[in-house]
C-alpha positions as CSV (number, residue, x, y, z in Angstrom):
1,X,72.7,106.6,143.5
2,X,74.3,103.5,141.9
3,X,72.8,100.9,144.6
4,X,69.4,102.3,143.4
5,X,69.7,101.5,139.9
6,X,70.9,97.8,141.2
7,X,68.2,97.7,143.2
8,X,66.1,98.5,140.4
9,X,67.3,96.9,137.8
10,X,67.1,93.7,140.3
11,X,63.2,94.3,140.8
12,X,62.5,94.9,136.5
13,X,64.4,91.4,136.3
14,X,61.8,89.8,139.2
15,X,59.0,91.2,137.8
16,X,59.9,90.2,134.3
17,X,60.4,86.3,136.0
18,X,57.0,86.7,137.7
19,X,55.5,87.8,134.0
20,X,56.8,85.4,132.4
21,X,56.4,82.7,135.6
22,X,52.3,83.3,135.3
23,X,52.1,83.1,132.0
24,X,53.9,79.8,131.3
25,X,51.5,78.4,134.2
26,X,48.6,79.7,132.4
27,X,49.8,78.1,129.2
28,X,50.5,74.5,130.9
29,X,46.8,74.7,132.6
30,X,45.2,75.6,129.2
31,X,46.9,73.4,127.1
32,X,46.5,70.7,129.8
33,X,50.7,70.0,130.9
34,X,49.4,70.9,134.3
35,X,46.8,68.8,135.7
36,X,44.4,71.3,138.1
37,X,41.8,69.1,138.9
38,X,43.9,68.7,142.5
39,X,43.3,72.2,143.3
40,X,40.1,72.4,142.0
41,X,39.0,69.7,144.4
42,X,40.6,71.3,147.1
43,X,38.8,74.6,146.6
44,X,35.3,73.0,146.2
45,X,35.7,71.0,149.5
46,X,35.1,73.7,151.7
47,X,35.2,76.7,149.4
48,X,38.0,78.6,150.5
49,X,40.6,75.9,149.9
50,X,42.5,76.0,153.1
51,X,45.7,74.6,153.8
52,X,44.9,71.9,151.3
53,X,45.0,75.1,148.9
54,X,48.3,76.0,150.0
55,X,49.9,72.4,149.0
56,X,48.0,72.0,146.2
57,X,50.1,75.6,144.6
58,X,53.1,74.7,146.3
59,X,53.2,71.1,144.6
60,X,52.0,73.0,140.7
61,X,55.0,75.7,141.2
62,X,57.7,72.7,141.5
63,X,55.9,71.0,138.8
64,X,55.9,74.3,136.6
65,X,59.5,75.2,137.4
66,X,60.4,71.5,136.5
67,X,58.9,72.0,133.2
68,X,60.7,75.6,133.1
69,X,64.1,73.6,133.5
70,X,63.3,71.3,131.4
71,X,62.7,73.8,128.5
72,X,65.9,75.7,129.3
73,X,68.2,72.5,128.9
């Protein structure tokens, strides 16, 4: 029973990071530290954002977690 409560404890902790992950983003894109307009673009070019979708996040998430590091310094 004790790798269970690892286990969870492990998952409360990710989802607490994912929590707190979103709304950090959310915060950047409203006050306007993250720039969208990329994405944005990206989803109005063919309307389901394709692959150029996929960069777009991947590129906001470094950006975001740079910012996250940043903070934490």
């Amino acid at each position: 029973m004790k790798w269970t409560s690892g286990a969870i404890a492990t998952v409360r902790r990710q989802i607490h990071l994912a929590q707190e992950y979103r709304s950090r983003l959310i915060s950047d894109v409203v006050t306007g530290k993250l720039d969208v307009r990329e994405a944005a673009k990206a989803l109005d070019e063919d309307g389901s954002g394709g692959d150029g979708e996929q960069e777009v996040l991947l590129e906001t998430e470094d950006r975001v977690g740079e910012n996250l590091g940043e903070d934490q310094r």
